[in-house]
Phi, psi and omega in degrees: 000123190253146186217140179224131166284138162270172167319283182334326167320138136231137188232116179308292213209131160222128188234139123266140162194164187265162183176151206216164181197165163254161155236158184206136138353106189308331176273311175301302182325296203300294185322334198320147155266145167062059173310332175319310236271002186265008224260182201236144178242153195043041197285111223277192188258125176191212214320123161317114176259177161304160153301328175287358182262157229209109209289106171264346148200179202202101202261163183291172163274166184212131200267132171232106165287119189251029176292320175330144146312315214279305168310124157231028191197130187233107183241141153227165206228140167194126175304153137284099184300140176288165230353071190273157178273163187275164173270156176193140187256084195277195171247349203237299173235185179190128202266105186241131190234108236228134171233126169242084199300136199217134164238141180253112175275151173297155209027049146234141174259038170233128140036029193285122162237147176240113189261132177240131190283159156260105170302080179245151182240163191262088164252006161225122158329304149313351179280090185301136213248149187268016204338338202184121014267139163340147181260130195039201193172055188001006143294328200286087175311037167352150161282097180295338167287307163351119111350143179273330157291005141274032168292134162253115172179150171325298176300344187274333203274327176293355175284325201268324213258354182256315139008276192281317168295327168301310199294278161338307185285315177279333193277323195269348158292002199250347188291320193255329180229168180265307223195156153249007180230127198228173164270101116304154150274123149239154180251179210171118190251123179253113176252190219215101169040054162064017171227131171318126168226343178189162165231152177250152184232164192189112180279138191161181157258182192238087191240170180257140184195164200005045157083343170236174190245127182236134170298121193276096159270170150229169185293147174098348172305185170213144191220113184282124188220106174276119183234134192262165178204085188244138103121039197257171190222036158189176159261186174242124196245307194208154214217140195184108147240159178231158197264081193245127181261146173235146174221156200211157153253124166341119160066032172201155203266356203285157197191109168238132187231137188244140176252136151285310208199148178204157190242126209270109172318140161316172174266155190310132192277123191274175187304298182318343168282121156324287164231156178232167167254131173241112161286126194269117164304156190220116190306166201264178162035049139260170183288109187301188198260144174212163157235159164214194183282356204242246175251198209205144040359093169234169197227171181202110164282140178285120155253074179301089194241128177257147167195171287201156140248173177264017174274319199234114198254295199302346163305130180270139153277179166312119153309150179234142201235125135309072209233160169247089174319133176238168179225124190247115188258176156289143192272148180291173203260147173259163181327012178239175192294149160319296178251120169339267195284101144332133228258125187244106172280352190253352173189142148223158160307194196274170187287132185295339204240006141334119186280298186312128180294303202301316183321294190285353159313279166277060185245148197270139204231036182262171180277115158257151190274152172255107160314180163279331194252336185270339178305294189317294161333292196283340163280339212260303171284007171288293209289340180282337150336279227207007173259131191290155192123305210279198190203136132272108172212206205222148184237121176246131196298182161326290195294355199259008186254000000 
């Protein structure tokens, strides 16, 4: 995160820091059971939060003194401390994650903060997601450059100690398996009262978890379901699939389940087709599937299929609804570097992030030498330009909001 002053500006003091919660229903919420152990201690005086909500980790501020002329310019680096739960905005809960920038003007005693949500994703799987004990108590004064595993805090020691444990655990799993996730086909027959009506079929992995075997997507993806119709003892008039996340709390029967994606029935499949193909889209930017000790996220397809008998081909029978459990991962990353422009220490053009036209007209298009922290600073604000992902805005003093 790169921070910049305009002239005009005078600015006392600008901090960062971070910070993530849960809301959970006030009637689920009261029941947890050995509700302490959620609870965030020493919790310093800061941010308003909902009343239903329940503090998951919490970073110190981290002050970059802009008092200086000469300073105008500010950067930070920060680790994502490990096993933060992902955000996700649901019906049953809703997972939020904050980066908070705080400006002070001068000769003012108040405050500006501007909260930017954070998008976090779950991408390694082996990776355990945590609820308790809360990740930092917004004293601990962390190295924001640091790998959370050098850290010495309570969180660098659950990293390192998870590690360690990861190693083990991967060196006697190379012993028994290669891989837990392989590519197959399976079929699936689907009947009518004890009459054939269609089998569905699906290429893909597989992995195995919490005890059944699940098709491994991913978000942004696609899932080919081929459906055959040899030999049936009813027809098949229609098909409707749906994309559906449940979201639930541990040990407990409360439930909420949302279509994601739902599929616009076919034209009626007449008795002479053999196979049909459906492609499911699986919507970019969901939230992936996880359990933890607090709640759990899982996803499914629906298969809502009607039919015919063939005595009576205008009778509809009973729909029969079908699912298949999915395990919804994160999509690789494309194919570009974090940053486009590289941090050039020994030259750059003039600065990319001039508000003023004319300034960048006449402005001399010769090679000036750079620090390092000043190289960075200029990738950094290249890449919130045109790099996907990235973000520009602006915090404007009093008089100017």
């Amino acid at each position: 995160m790169a921070i910049t002053l305009k002239e005009s500006e005078e600015i006392q003091l600008v901090s960062v820091r971070c910070l993530g919660y849960i809301r959970l229903p006030l009637n689920l919420s009261k029941d947890i059971p050995n509700k302490d152990k959620y609870a965030f201690k020493d919790k310093p005086l800061g941010p308003s939060l909902p009343t239903d909500s329940m503090l998951l980790w919490y970073s110190p501020n981290f002050p970059i003194h802009l008092s200086s002329e000469r300073v105008r310019e500010g950067l930070v680096k920060m680790f994502l401390p490990f096993f933060l739960p992902p955000s996700i905005k649901g019906g049953l809960y809703e997972i939020s994650h904050f980066v908070e920038v705080s400006v002070l003007n001068k000769c003012s005693f108040e405050m500006k903060v501007k909260r930017i949500p954070l998008f976090i994703t779950y991408s390694n799987p082996a990776l355990p997601i945590l609820f308790a004990p809360a990740i930092g108590d917004g004293y601990e004064q962390f190295d924001y450059n640091a790998h959370p595993l050098t850290q010495s805090t309570p969180h660098g020691q659950r990293a390192a100690s998870w590690e360690v444990l990861e190693l083990l655990r991967t060196r006697d799993s190379r012993r028994i398996s290669t891989s837990g996730i392989f590519k197959s086909r399976r079929n699936f027959r689907i009947s009518f009262n004890h009459q054939h009506a269609t089998e569905i079929i699906f290429q893909g992995e597989w992995v195995s978890k919490f005890g059944t075997e699940l098709l491994s997507v991913e978000d942004g993806s696609t899932i080919s379901v081929t459906f055959r119709f040899l030999q049936t003892e009813v027809f098949v008039r229609e098909i409707i699939v749906r994309v559906i996340r449940i979201e639930s709390i541990t040990d407990r029967d409360e439930q909420f389940e949302a279509c994601v994606f739902e599929s616009v029935p076919p034209t009626l499949i007449t008795s002479c087709v053999e196979e049909q193909t459906i492609i499911v889209p699986i919507p970019p930017q969901l939230t992936p599937s996880f359990r933890s000790d607090l709640v759990c996220l899982d996803y499914r397809l629906d298969f809502q299929i009607r039919a015919t008998s063939k005595d009576e081909e205008k009778s509809f029978l009973d729909p029969v609804i079908w699912s298949l459990p999915l395990d919804l991962v994160v999509s690789d990353p494309p194919d570009y570097p974090c940053q486009p422009f590289p941090a050039l220490q020994f030259g750059s053009v003039p600065k990319l992030h001039e508000d003023d036209d004319e300034t960048q007209s006449s402005a001399s298009y010769t090679v000036r030498s750079l620090t390092e922290h000043e190289a960075e600073i200029e990738a950094v604000m290249a890449a919130a330009l045109v790099h996907p992902g990235g973000m520009k805005f602006n915090i404007y003093s009093s008089s100017n909001s």
